[in-house]
N, CA, C and O atoms as a CHARMM CRD file, in Angstrom:
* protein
*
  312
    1    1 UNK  N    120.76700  89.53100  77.22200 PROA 1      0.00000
    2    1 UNK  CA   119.69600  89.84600  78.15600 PROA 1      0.00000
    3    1 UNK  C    118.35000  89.84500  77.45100 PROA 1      0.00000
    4    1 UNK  O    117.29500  89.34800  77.84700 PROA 1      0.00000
    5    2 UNK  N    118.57700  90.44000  76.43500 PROA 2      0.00000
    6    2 UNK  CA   117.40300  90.39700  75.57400 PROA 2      0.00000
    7    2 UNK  C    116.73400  91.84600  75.00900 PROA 2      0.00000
    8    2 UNK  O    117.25200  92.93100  75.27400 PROA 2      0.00000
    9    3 UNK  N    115.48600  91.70400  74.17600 PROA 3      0.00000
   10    3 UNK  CA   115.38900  92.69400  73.27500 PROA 3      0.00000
   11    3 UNK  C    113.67000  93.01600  73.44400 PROA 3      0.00000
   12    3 UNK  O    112.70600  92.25600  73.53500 PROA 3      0.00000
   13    4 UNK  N    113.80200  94.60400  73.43800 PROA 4      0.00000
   14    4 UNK  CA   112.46800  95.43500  73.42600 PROA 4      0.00000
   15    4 UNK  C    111.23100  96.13000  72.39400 PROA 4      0.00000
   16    4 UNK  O    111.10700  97.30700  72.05800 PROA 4      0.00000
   17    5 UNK  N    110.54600  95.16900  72.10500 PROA 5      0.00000
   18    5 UNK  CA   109.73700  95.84800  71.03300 PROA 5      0.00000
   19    5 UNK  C    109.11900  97.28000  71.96200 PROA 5      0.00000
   20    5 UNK  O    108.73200  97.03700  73.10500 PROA 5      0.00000
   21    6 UNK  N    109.06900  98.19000  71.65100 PROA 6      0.00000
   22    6 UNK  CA   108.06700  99.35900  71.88400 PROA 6      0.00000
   23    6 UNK  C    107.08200  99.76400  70.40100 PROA 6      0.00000
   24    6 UNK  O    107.44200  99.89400  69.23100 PROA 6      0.00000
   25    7 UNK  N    105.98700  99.86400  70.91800 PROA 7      0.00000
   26    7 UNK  CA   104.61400 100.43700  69.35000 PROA 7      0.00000
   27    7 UNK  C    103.88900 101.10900  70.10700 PROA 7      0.00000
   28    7 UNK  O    103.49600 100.73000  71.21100 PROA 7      0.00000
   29    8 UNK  N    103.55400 102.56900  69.38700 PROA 8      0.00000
   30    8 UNK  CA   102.84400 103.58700  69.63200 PROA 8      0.00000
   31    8 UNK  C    101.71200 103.31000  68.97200 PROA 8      0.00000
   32    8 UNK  O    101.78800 102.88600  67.81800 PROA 8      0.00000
   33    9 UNK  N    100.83700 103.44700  69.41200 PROA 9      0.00000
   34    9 UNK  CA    99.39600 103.52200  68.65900 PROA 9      0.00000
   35    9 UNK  C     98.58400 104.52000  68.57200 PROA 9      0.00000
   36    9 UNK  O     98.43300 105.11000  69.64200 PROA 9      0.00000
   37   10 UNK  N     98.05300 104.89300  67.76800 PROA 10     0.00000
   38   10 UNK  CA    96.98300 106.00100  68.15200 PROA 10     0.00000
   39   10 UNK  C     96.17200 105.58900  67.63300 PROA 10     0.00000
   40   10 UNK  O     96.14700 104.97100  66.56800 PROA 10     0.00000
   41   11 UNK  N     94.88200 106.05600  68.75200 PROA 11     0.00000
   42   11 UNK  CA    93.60400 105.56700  68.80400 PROA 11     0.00000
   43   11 UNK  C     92.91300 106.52900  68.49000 PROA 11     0.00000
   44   11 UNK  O     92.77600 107.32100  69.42200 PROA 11     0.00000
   45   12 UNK  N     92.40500 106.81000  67.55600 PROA 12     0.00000
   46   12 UNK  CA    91.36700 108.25300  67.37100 PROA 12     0.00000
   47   12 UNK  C     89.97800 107.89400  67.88700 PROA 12     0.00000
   48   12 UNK  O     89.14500 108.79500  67.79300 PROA 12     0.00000
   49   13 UNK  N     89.65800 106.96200  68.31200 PROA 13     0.00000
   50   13 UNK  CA    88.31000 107.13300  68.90300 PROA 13     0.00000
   51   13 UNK  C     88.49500 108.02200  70.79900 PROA 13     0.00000
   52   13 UNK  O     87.76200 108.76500  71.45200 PROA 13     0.00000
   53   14 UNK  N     89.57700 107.52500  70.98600 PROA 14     0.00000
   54   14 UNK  CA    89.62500 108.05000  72.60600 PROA 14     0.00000
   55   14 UNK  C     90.94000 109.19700  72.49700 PROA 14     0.00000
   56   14 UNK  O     91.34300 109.64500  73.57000 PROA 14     0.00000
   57   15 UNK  N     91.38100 109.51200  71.65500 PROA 15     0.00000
   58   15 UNK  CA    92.14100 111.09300  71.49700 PROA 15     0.00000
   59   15 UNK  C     93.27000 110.36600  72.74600 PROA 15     0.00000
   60   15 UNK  O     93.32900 110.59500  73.95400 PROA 15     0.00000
   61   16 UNK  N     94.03200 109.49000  71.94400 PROA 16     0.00000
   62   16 UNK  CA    95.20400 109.02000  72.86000 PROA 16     0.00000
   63   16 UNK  C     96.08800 108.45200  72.19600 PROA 16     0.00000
   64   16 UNK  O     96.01200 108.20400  70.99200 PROA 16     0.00000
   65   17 UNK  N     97.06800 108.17800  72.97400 PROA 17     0.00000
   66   17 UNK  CA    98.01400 106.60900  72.46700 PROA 17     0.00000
   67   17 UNK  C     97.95400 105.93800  72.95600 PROA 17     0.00000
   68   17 UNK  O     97.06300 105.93000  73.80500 PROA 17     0.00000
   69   18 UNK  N     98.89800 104.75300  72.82400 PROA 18     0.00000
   70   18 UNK  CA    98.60100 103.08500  73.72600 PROA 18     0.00000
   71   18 UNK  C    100.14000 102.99100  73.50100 PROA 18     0.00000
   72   18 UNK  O    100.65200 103.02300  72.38200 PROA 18     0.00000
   73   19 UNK  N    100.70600 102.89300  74.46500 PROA 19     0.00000
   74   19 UNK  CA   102.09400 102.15300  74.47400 PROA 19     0.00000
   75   19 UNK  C    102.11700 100.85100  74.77300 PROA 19     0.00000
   76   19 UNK  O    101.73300 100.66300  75.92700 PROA 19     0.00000
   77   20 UNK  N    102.53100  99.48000  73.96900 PROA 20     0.00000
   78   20 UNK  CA   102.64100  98.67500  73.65400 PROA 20     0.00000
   79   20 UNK  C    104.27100  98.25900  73.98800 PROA 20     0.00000
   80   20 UNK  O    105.16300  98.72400  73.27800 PROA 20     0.00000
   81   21 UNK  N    104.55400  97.41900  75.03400 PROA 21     0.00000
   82   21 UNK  CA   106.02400  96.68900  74.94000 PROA 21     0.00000
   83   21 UNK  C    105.88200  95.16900  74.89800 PROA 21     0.00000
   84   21 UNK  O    104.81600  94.65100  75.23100 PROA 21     0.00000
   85   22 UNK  N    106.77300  94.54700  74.55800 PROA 22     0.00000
   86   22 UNK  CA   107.17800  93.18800  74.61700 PROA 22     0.00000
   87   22 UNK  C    108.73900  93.07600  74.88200 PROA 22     0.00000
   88   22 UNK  O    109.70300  93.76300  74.54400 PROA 22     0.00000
   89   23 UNK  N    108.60500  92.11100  75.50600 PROA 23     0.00000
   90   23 UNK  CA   109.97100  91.64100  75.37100 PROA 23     0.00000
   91   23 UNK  C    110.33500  89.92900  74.43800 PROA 23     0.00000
   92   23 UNK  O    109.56100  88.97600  74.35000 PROA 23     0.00000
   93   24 UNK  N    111.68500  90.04000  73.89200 PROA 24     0.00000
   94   24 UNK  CA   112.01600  88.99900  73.11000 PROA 24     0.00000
   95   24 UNK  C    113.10100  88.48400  73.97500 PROA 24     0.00000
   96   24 UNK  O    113.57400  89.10700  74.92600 PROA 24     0.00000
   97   25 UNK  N    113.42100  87.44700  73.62800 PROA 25     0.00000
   98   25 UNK  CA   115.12700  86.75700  73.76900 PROA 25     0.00000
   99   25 UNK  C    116.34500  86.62800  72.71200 PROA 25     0.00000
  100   25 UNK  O    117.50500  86.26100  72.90100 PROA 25     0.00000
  101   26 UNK  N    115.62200  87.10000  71.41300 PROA 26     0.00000
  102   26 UNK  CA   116.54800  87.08500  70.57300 PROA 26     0.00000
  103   26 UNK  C    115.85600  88.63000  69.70100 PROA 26     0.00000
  104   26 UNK  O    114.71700  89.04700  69.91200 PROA 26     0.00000
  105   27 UNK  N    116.92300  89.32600  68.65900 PROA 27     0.00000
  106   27 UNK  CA   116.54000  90.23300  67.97300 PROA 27     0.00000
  107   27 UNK  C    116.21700  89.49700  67.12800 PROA 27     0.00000
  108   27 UNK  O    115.08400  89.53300  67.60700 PROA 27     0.00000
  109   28 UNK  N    116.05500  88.50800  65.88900 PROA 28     0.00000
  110   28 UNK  CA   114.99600  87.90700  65.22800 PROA 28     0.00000
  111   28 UNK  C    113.91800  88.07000  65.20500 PROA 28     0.00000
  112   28 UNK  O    113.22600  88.53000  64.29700 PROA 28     0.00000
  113   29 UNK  N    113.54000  87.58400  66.56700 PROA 29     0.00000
  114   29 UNK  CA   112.31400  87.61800  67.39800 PROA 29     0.00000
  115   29 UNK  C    111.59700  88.90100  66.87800 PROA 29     0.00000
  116   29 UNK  O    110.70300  89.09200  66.05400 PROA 29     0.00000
  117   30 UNK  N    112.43100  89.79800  67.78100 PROA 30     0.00000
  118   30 UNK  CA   111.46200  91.21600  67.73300 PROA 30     0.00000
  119   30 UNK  C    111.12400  92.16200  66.55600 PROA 30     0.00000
  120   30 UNK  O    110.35600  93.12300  66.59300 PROA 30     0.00000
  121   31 UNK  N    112.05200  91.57700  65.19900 PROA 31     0.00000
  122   31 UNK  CA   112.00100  92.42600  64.28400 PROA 31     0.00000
  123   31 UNK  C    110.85400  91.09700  63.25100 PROA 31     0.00000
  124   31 UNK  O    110.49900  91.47100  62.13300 PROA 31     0.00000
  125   32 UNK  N    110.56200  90.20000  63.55700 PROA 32     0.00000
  126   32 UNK  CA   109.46700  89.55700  63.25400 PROA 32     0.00000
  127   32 UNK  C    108.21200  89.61300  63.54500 PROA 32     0.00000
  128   32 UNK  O    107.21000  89.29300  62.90700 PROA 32     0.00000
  129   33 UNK  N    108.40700  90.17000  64.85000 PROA 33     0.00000
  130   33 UNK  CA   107.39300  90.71500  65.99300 PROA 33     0.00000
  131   33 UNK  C    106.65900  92.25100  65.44700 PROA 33     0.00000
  132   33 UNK  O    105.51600  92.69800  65.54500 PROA 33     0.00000
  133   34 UNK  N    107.48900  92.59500  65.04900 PROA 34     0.00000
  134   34 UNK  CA   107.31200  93.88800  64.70500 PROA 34     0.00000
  135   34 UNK  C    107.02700  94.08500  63.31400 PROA 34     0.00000
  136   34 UNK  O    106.57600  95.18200  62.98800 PROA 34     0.00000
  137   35 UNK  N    107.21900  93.17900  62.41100 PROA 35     0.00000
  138   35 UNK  CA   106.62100  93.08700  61.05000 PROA 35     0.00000
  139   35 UNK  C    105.16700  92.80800  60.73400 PROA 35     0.00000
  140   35 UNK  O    104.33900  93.28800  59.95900 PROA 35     0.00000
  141   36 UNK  N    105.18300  91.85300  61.63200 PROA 36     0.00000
  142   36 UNK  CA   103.69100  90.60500  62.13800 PROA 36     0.00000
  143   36 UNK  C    102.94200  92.32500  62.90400 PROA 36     0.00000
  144   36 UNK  O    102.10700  92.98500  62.28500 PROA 36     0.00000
  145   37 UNK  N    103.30000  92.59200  63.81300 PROA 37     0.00000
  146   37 UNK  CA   102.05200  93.97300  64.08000 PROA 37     0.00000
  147   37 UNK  C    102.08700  94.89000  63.56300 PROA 37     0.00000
  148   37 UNK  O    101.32100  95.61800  64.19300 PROA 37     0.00000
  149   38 UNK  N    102.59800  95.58300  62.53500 PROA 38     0.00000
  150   38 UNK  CA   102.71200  96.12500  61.76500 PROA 38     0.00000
  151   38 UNK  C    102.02700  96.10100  60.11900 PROA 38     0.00000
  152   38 UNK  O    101.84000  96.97200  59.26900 PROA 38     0.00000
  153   39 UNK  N    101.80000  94.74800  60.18300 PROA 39     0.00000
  154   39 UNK  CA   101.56300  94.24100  58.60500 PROA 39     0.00000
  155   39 UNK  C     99.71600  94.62500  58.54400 PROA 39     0.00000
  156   39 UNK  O     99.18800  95.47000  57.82100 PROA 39     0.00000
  157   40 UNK  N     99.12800  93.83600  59.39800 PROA 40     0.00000
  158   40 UNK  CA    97.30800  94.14200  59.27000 PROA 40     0.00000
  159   40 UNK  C     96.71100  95.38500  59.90700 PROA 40     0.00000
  160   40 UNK  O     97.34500  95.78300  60.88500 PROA 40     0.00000
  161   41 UNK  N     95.86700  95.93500  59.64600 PROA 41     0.00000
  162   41 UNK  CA    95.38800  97.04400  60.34500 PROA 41     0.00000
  163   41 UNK  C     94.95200  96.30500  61.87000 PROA 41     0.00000
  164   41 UNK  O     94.97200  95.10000  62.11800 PROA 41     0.00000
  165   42 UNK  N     94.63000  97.22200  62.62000 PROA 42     0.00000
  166   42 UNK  CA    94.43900  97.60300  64.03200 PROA 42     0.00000
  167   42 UNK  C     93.41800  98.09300  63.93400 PROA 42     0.00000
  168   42 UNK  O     93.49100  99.30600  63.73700 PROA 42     0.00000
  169   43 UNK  N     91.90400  97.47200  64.00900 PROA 43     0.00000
  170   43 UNK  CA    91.13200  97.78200  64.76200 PROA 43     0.00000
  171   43 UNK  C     90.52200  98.35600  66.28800 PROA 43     0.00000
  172   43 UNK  O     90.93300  97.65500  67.21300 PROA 43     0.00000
  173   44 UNK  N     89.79200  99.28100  66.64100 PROA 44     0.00000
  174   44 UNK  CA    89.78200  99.64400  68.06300 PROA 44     0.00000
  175   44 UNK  C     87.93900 100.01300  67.89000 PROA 44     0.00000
  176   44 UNK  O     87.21200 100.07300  66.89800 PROA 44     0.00000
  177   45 UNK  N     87.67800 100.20600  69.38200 PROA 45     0.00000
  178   45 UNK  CA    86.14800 100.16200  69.06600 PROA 45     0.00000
  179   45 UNK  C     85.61500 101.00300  70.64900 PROA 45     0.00000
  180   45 UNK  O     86.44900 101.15900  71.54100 PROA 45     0.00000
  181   46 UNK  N     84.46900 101.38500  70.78900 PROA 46     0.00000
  182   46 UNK  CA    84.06400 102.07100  72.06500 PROA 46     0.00000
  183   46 UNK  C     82.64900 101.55400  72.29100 PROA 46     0.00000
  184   46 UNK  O     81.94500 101.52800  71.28100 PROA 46     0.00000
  185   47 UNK  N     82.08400 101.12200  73.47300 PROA 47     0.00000
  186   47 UNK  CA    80.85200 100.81400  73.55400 PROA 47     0.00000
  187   47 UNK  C     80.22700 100.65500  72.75800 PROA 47     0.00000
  188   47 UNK  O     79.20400 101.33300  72.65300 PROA 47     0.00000
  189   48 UNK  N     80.58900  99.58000  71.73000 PROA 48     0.00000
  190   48 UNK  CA    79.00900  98.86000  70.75600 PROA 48     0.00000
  191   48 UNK  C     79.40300  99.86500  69.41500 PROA 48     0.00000
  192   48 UNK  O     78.53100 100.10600  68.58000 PROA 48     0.00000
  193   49 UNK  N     80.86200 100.45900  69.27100 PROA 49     0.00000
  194   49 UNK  CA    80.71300 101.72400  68.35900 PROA 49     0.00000
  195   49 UNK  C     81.10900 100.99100  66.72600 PROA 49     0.00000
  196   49 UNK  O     81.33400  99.78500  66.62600 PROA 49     0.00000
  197   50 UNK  N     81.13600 101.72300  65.79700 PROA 50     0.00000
  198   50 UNK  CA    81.76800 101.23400  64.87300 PROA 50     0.00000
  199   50 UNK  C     83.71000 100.91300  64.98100 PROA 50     0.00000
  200   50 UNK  O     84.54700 101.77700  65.24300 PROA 50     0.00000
  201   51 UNK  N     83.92700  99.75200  64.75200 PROA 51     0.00000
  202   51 UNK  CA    85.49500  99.79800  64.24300 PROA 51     0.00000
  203   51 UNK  C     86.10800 100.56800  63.96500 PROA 51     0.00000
  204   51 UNK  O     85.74900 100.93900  62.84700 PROA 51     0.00000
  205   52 UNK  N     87.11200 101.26000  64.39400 PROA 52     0.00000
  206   52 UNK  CA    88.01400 102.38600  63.50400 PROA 52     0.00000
  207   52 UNK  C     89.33000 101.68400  63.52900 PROA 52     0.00000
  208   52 UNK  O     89.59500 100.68700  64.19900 PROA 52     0.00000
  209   53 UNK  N     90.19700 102.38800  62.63900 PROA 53     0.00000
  210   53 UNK  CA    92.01100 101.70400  62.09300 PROA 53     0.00000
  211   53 UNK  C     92.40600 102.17400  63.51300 PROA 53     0.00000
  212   53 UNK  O     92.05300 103.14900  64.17600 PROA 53     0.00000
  213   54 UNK  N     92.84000 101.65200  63.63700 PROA 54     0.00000
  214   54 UNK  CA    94.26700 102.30400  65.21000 PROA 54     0.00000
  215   54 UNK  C     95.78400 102.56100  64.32700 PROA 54     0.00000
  216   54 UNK  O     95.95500 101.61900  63.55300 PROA 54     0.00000
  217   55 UNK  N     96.72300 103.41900  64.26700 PROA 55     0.00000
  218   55 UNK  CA    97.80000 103.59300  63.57800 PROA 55     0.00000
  219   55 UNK  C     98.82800 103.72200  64.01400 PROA 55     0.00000
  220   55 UNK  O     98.80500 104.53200  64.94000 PROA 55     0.00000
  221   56 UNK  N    100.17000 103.15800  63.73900 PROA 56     0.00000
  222   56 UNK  CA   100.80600 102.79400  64.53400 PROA 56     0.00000
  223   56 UNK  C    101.97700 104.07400  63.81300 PROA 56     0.00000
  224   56 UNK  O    102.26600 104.41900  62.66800 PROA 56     0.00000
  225   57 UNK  N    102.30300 104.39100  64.88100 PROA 57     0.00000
  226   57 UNK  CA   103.17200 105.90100  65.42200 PROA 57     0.00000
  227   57 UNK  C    104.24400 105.58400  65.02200 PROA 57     0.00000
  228   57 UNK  O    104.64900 105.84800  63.89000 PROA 57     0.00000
  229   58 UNK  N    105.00600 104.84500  66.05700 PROA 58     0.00000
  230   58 UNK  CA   106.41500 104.50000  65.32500 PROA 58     0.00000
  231   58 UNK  C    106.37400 103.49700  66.47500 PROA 58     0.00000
  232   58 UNK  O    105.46500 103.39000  67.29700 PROA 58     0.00000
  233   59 UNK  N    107.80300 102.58300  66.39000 PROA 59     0.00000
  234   59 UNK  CA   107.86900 101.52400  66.93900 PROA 59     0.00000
  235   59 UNK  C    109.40000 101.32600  66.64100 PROA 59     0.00000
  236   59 UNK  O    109.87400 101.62500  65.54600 PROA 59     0.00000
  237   60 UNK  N    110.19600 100.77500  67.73000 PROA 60     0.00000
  238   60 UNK  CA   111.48600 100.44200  67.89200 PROA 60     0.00000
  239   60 UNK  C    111.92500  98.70500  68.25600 PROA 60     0.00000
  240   60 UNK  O    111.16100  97.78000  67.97900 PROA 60     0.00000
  241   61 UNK  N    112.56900  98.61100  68.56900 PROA 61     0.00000
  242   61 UNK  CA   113.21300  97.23000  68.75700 PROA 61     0.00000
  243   61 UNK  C    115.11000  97.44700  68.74000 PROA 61     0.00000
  244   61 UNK  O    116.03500  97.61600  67.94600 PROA 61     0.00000
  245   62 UNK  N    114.84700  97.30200  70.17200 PROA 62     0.00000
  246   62 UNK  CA   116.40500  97.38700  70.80500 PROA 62     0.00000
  247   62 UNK  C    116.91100  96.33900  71.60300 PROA 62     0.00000
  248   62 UNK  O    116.49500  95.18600  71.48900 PROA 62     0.00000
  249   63 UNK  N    117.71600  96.64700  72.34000 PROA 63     0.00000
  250   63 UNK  CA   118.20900  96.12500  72.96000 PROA 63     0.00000
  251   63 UNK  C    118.20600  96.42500  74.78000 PROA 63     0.00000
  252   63 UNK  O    118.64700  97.41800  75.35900 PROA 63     0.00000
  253   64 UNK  N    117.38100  94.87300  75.54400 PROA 64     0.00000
  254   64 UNK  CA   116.58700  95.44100  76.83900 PROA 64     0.00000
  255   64 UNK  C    117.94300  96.35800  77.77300 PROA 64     0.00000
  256   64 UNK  O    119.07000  96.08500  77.36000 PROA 64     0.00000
  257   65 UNK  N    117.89400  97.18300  78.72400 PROA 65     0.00000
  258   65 UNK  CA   118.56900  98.15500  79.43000 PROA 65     0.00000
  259   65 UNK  C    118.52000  97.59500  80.75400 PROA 65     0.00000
  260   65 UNK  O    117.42100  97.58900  81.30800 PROA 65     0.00000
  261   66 UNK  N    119.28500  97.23200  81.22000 PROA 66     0.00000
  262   66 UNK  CA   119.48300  96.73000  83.04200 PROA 66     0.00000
  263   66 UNK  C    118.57700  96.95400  83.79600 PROA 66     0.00000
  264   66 UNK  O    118.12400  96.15300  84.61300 PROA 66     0.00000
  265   67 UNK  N    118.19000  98.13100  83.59800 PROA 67     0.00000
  266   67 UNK  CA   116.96800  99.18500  84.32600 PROA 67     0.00000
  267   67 UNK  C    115.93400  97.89600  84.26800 PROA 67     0.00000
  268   67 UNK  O    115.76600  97.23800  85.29400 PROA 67     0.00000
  269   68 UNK  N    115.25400  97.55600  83.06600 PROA 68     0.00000
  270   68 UNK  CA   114.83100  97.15800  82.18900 PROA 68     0.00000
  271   68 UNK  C    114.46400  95.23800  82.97500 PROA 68     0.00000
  272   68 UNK  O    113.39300  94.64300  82.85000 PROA 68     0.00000
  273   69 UNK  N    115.19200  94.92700  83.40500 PROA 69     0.00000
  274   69 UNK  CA   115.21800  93.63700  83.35900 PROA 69     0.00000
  275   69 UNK  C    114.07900  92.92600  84.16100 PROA 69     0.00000
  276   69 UNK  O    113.98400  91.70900  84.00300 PROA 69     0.00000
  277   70 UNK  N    113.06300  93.65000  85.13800 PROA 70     0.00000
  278   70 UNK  CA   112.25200  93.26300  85.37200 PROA 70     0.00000
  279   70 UNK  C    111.13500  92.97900  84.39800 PROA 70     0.00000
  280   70 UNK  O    110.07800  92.66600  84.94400 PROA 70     0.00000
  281   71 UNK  N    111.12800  93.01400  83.19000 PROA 71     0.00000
  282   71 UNK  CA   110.27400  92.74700  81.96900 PROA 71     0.00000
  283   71 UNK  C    110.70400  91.52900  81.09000 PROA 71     0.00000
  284   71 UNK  O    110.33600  91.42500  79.92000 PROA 71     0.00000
  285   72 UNK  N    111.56500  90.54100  81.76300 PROA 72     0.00000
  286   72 UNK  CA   111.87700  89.23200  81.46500 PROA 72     0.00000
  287   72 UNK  C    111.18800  88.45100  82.48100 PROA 72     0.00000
  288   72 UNK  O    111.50000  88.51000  83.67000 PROA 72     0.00000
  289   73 UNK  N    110.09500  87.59400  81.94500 PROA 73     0.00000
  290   73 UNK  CA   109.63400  86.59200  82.75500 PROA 73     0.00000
  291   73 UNK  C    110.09300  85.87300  83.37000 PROA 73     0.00000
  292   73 UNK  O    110.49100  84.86700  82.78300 PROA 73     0.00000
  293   74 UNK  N    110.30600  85.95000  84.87300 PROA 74     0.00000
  294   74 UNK  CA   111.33100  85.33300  85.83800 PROA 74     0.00000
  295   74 UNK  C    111.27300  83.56800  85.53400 PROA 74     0.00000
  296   74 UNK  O    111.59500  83.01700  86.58600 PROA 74     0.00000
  297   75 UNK  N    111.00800  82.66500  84.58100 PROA 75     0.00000
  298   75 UNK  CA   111.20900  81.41600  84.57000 PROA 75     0.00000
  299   75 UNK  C    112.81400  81.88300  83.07200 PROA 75     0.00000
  300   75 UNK  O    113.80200  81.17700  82.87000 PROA 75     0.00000
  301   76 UNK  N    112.55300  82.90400  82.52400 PROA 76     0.00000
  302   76 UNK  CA   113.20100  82.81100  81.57900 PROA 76     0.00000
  303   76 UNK  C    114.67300  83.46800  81.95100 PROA 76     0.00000
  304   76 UNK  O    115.56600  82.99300  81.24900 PROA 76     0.00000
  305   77 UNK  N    115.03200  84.27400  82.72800 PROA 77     0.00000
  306   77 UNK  CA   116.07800  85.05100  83.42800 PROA 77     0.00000
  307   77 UNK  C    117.56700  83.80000  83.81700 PROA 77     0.00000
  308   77 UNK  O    117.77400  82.69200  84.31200 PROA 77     0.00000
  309   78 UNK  N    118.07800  84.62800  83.35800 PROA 78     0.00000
  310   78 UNK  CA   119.43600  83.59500  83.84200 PROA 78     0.00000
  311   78 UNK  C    119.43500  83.22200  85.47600 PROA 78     0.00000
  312   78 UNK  O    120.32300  82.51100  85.94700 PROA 78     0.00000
Protein backbone atom coordinates (compact mmCIF):
# COMPACT_ATOMS: atom_id res chain seq x y z
CA UNK A 1 0.00 0.00 0.00
CA UNK A 2 2.71 2.05 0.82
CA UNK A 3 4.77 4.09 3.31
CA UNK A 4 4.49 7.34 5.64
CA UNK A 5 7.10 9.83 6.24
CA UNK A 6 5.82 12.03 9.30
CA UNK A 7 8.54 15.30 10.50
CA UNK A 8 7.90 17.49 13.32
CA UNK A 9 9.31 20.77 13.09
CA UNK A 10 9.65 23.42 15.34
CA UNK A 11 9.55 26.76 14.43
CA UNK A 12 10.72 29.16 17.09
CA UNK A 13 9.85 32.19 15.36
CA UNK A 14 5.90 31.42 15.63
CA UNK A 15 6.07 29.22 19.09
CA UNK A 16 4.73 26.08 17.12
CA UNK A 17 5.20 22.95 15.16
CA UNK A 18 4.57 22.04 11.53
CA UNK A 19 3.56 18.56 10.85
CA UNK A 20 4.95 17.48 7.69
CA UNK A 21 3.63 14.02 5.86
CA UNK A 22 4.46 12.39 2.64
CA UNK A 23 3.65 9.52 1.28
CA UNK A 24 6.09 6.91 -0.61
CA UNK A 25 5.46 3.62 -2.59
CA UNK A 26 8.32 1.92 -1.47
CA UNK A 27 10.25 2.06 2.13
CA UNK A 28 13.57 2.98 0.27
CA UNK A 29 11.87 5.82 -0.75
CA UNK A 30 10.97 7.17 2.59
CA UNK A 31 14.02 6.42 4.54
CA UNK A 32 15.90 8.43 1.69
CA UNK A 33 13.29 10.92 2.03
CA UNK A 34 13.95 11.28 5.37
CA UNK A 35 17.75 11.46 5.27
CA UNK A 36 17.55 14.14 2.32
CA UNK A 37 15.24 16.40 5.02
CA UNK A 38 16.99 15.79 7.66
CA UNK A 39 20.58 16.33 6.35
CA UNK A 40 20.51 20.58 5.66
CA UNK A 41 19.17 22.97 8.06
CA UNK A 42 15.60 24.38 7.75
CA UNK A 43 15.29 27.74 7.42
CA UNK A 44 11.90 29.67 8.41
CA UNK A 45 11.31 33.43 8.32
CA UNK A 46 8.30 36.06 9.33
CA UNK A 47 7.52 39.22 7.46
CA UNK A 48 10.86 40.48 5.94
CA UNK A 49 12.42 38.91 9.40
CA UNK A 50 15.76 37.43 9.75
CA UNK A 51 16.16 33.50 8.88
CA UNK A 52 16.05 31.28 11.82
CA UNK A 53 17.02 27.10 11.88
CA UNK A 54 13.58 25.29 12.06
CA UNK A 55 14.45 21.80 14.03
CA UNK A 56 13.28 18.84 13.37
CA UNK A 57 11.51 17.01 16.47
CA UNK A 58 11.44 13.62 15.47
CA UNK A 59 10.25 11.97 12.40
CA UNK A 60 9.05 8.37 11.54
CA UNK A 61 8.59 6.34 8.42
CA UNK A 62 6.15 3.44 8.49
CA UNK A 63 4.05 1.73 7.02
CA UNK A 64 0.62 3.66 5.38
CA UNK A 65 -2.68 2.34 7.70
CA UNK A 66 -6.04 1.64 5.67
CA UNK A 67 -7.42 4.58 7.53
CA UNK A 68 -4.67 6.19 5.77
CA UNK A 69 -5.19 5.47 2.14
CA UNK A 70 -6.69 8.57 1.05
CA UNK A 71 -3.02 10.08 1.03
CA UNK A 72 -2.07 7.98 -2.11
CA UNK A 73 -2.52 9.99 -5.19
CA UNK A 74 -5.50 8.48 -6.86
CA UNK A 75 -3.51 7.95 -10.43
CA UNK A 76 -1.13 5.85 -8.24
CA UNK A 77 -3.73 3.51 -6.13
CA UNK A 78 -4.30 0.05 -7.28
Amino acid sequence: MGWLLTIWLSLPLVESDLKIRMWFSRQSYCNFAKEKFTENPIQHSVENGIPIEAKVKKYECRLLRKSEENLIPPHMRN
